[in-house]
Structure formats: structure tokens, C-alpha cells
C-alpha positions in Angstrom: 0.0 0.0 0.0 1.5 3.5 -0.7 0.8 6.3 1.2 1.0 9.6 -0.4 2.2 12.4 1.4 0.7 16.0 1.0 1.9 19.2 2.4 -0.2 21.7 3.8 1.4 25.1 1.8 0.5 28.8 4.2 0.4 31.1 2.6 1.6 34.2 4.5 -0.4 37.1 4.4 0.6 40.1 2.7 2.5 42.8 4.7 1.5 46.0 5.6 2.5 48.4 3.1 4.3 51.7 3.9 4.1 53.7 1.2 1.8 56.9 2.1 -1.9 56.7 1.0 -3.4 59.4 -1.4 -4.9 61.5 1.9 -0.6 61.8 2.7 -0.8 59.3 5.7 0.8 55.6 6.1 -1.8 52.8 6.5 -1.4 51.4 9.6 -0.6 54.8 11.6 -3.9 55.7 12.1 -4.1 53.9 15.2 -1.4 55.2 16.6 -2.3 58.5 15.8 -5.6 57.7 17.3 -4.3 56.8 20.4 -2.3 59.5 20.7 -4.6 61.2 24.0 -4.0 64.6 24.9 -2.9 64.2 27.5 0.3 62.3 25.6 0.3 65.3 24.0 0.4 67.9 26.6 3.4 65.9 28.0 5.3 65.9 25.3 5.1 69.6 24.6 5.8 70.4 28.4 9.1 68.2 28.0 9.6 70.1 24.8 9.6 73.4 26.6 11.7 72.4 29.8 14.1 70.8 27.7 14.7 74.2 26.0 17.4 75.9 28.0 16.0 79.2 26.8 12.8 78.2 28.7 14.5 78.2 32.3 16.5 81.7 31.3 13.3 83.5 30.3 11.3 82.4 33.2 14.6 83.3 35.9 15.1 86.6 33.7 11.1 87.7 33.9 11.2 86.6 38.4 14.7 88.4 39.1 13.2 91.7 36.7 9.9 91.7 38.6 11.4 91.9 41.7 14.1 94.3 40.7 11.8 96.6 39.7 9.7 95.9 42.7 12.8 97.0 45.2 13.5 99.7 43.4 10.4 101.5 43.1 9.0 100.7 46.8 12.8 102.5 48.2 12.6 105.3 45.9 9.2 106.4 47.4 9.8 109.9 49.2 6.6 111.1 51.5 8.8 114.3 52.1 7.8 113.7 55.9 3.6 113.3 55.2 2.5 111.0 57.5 1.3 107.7 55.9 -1.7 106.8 58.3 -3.0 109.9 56.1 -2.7 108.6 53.0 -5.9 106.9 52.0 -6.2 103.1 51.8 -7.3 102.7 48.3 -4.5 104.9 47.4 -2.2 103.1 49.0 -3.1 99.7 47.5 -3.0 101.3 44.1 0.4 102.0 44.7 1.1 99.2 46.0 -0.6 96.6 43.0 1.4 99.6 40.6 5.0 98.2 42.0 4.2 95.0 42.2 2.8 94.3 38.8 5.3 97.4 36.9 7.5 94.4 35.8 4.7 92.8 33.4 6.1 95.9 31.5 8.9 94.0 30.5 8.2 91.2 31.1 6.2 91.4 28.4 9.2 91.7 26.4 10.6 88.6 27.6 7.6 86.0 27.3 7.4 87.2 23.6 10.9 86.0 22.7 10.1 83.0 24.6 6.9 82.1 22.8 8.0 82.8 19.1 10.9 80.5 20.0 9.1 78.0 21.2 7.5 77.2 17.6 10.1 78.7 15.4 13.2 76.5 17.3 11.8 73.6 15.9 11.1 75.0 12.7 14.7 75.5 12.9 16.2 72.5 13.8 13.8 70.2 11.8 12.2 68.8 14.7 9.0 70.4 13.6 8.7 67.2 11.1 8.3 64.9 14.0 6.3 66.4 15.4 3.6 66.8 12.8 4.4 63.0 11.6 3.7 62.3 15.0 0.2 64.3 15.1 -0.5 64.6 11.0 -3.4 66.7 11.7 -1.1 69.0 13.3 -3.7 71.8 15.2 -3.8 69.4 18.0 -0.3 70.2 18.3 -0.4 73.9 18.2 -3.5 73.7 20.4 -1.1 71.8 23.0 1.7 74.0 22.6 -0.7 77.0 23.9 -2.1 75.3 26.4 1.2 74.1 27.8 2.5 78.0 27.2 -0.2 79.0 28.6 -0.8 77.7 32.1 3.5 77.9 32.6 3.8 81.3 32.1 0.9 82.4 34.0 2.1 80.2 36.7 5.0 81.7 36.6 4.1 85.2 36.0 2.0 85.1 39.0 5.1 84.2 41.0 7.1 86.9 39.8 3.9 89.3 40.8 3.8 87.5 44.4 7.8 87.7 45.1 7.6 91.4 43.9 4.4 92.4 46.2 6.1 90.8 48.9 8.9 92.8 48.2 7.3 95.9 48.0 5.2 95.7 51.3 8.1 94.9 52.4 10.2 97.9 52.2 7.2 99.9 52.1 6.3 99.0 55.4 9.3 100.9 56.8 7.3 104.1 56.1 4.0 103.2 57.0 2.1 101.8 54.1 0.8 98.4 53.7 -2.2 96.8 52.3 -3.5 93.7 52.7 -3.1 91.1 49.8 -7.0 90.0 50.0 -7.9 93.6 49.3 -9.2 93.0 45.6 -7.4 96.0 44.5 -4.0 94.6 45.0 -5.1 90.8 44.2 -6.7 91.0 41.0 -3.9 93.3 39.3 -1.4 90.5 40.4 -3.9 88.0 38.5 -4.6 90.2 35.7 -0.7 91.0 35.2 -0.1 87.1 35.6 -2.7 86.7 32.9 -1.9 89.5 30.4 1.9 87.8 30.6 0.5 84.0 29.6 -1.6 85.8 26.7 0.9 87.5 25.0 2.7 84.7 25.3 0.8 82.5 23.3 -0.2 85.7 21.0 3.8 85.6 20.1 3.5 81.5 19.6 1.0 82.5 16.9 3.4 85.3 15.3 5.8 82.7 15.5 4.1 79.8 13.7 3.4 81.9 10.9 6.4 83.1 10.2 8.3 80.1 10.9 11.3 82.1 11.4 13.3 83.1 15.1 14.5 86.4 14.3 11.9 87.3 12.1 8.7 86.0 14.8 11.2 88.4 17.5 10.8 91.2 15.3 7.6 90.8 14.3 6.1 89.9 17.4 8.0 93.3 19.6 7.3 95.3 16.7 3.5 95.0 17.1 4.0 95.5 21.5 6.7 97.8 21.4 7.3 99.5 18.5 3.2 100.2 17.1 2.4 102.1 20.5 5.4 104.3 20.0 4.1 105.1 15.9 0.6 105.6 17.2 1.9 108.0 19.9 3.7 110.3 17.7 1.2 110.4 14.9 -0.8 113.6 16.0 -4.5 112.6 14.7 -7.4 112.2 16.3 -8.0 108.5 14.7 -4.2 107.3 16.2 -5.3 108.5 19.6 -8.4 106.7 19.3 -7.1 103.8 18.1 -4.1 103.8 20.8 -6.0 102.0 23.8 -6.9 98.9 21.6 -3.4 97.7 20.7 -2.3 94.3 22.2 0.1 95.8 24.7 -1.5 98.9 25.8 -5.1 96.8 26.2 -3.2 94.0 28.3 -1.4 96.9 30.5 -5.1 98.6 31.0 -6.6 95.3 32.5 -4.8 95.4 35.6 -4.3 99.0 35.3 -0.9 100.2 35.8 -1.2 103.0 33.6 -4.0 104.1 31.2 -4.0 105.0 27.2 -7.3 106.1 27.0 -8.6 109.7 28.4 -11.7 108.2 28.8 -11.6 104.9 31.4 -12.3 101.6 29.8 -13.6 99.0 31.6 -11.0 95.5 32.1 -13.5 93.3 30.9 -13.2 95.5 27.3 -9.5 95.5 27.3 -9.6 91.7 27.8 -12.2 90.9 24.9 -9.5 93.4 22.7 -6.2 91.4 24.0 -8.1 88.0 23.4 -9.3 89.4 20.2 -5.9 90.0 19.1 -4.9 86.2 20.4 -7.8 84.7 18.3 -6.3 86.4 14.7 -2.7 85.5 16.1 -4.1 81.5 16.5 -6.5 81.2 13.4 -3.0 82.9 11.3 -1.2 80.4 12.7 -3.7 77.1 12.2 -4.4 78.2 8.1 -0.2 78.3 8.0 0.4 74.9 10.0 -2.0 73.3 7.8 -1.3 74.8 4.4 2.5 74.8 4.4 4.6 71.7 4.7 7.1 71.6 7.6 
């Protein structure tokens, strides 16, 4: 009797081809991009940022200014011998929330370098391509890098205006004056200054996207908060000074009111809806760009 012998052939399935699809993806990433949760996402972009040594210098540079500025103008205040229990209490705390939020001037300055680099260094080192192959619809990205901005430098930022109200009651205290920090008009400009500094800094993260470029998001971004309310100042019409109050920067100082552009006063909830008006056309520039251009 012969047995014939048969052998079972598998055939093995075809692999999993890499080649990008016609939408510009690679089959089989989709899950992973899927299960890419935000809050992986918001990790990864606060490593991002404290990995950046420019991050650490920015954030020391905006604390040690604030409280600079906070010691010297609290010791440079002469009552020429008026006694202070005369000075009236809301006066006083005005004064006091004025010195303790003056360096949000500045640091203005400093958390717009700090957010144009933040997009435009890895535009500059090519790690911008990673990044959008790791998220290929790429706003979740930018929406991450803002949040992440965001809630740091108001953190932060509302440090800085702590360390320099302590400070200034401080030294103030020598000569009399001293307001509590519940009193709501010492409070809410530290909150407000804390907030106007995390705004602006994602306002610059916008400037930055779009133009994809360090030195040129720098300029950009301190020509429209420093340089536009000097032009508007020295343009003698009656439209410049009427526009004046509703740039970025002089809106952002109004909300917590250390000094005023406008003759006639302008409520903080206004200059907030203007600051956040200028953050939404910063954000939508920057998503058309990100999605339109290649990295």
C-alpha cells in the first residue's frame, strides 16, 4: 500500500505596506495617531519646553526683573515727611498693586521672545517634522503648545507678581504703608498682570508659527508690542489716539491698570475681549499656515 504524502502550503499574508496613501498618511498609523490622548500630548510639549534651556533663562530673567523693579520702586518712594496713616487706603493699595505688577512691562518683552521661540526653534532644527508626523493633523499640536505656554507662564508670572508684592510691602512697610493682599485692588492686578503675561505669550507663539522664522517671529512679534504704540503715539490725529487704547500691549497693561491710554476709562473686561481678540487672529493665522504649508 502506498501512502501519499501532502503538504499543507500557508500562505503568508501580505505585509502591511508603507508607502503613504493618497490622503498623505501611512496605513497602519492611524491607530497610533488615534491613540495619541492629549494628555500624551500635553506631555510631550511640556518636555519640549523644559528641555529648552532658553525656557529656564526666560522664566529666571522675567522673576529676578519683577522683583528688581519691585525693590527699586517701593525705596525710591519719598513722602517728604507726610504721615502715611494719612494717606488713604485705596491709594495706597494702588500704589502698592502699581509696583508689584510694573515688571509685566517688560516682562512682556521677555515671554514674547520666549513664545516665538518656542514654535520657530523647531522649525529650525527640523524637529517640527516629527512632530507633525507624530500628530498629521497637526492643530492638536499647536493647540497643545498653547495650552502648555499658557498655564507655565501664568504660573510663573503670577510668581514673579507675588515675590515682587512681597517685596514691595516689604520695604514699604518701613514708612507706613501696607495693604493687605486679600484687598481686591491689590489681588486681582497680580492676576490680571499674571494673565496678560501668559496671553501675549501665546499671541507671540502665533506670530511665531506663521512666520516660521526666530528672528523674524522676535521682530515681528516686539514690533507690534513695542514699537506700534510708539508710531501711534507720535502720529498727531485724532484717529491714532483713538485707536491707541486697543493695541495688544497697551489693552493688556489697561486690565490690571498700571497706567491708562485712553482719556476716557475703559472697563478691564473690554481691554480683555481686545487682548483675546488679538490672540484669536494671532491662533487662526497660525492654524491656516500649519496646515497649508509643509514643515
Amino acid at each position: 500500500m502506498t501512502m501519499t504524502e501532502t503538504t499543507a502550503t500557508k500562505t503568508p499574508a501580505p505585509a502591511a505596506s508603507s508607502s503613504p496613501a493618497a490622503d498623505g498618511t501611512v496605513p497602519g498609523a492611524a491607530s497610533a495617531v488615534h491613540g495619541l490622548s492629549a494628555a500624551g500630548l500635553l506631555r510631550s510639549e511640556w518636555i519640549k519646553l523644559r528641555s529648552v534651556r532658553s525656557t529656564a533663562w526666560s522664566y529666571a530673567l522675567l522673576v529676578l526683573v519683577s522683583l528688581a523693579l519691585a525693590a527699586v520702586m517701593s525705596s525710591t518712594l519719598d513722602l517728604q515727611g507726610a504721615d502715611a496713616s494719612m494717606i488713604p487706603a485705596a491709594d495706597q493699595a494702588t500704589f502698592i498693586a502699581q509696583t508689584a505688577t510694573f515688571g509685566v512691562f517688560f516682562g512682556q518683552l521677555i515671554v514674547a521672545v520666549l513664545g516665538a521661540l518656542t514654535i520657530s526653534g523647531e522649525y529650525s532644527t527640523g524637529m517640527i517634522r516629527s512632530t507633525l508626523t507624530a500628530v498629521p493633523r497637526r492643530l492638536p499640536a499647536l493647540a497643545a503648545k498653547a495650552a502648555v505656554l499658557f498655564v507655565t507662564t501664568f504660573v510663573v508670572g503670577l510668581a514673579a507678581n507675588l515675590g515682587s508684592y512681597l517685596v514691595a510691602s516689604l520695604v514699604l512697610s518701613r514708612q507706613g504703608l501696607g495693604v493687605s493682599f486679600a484687598d481686591p485692588a491689590v489681588f486681582l492686578p497680580v492676576l490680571g498682570g499674571a494673565l496678560y503675561l501668559a496671553l501675549i505669550a501665546v499671541f507671540a507663539l502665533g506670530i511665531g508659527t506663521i512666520v516660521r522664522s526666530g528672528a523674524g517671529g522676535i521682530a515681528v512679534v516686539l514690533g507690534i508690542v513695542l514699537l506700534l504704540p510708539m508710531v501711534f503715539q507720535v502720529i498727531a490725529a485724532p484717529w491714532a489716539a483713538a485707536v491707541l487704547p486697543y493695541l495688544v500691549s497697551n489693552a493688556g497693561i489697561n486690565m490690571f491698570g498700571l497706567m491708562s491710554f485712553s482719556p476716557v476709562p475703559i472697563e478691564w473686561w473690554v481691554n480683555l475681549l481686545v487682548l483675546l481678540g488679538w490672540l484669536a487672529v494671532s491662533l487662526v493665522g497660525a492654524a491656516v499656515v500649519l496646515k497649508r504649508r509643509d514643515a
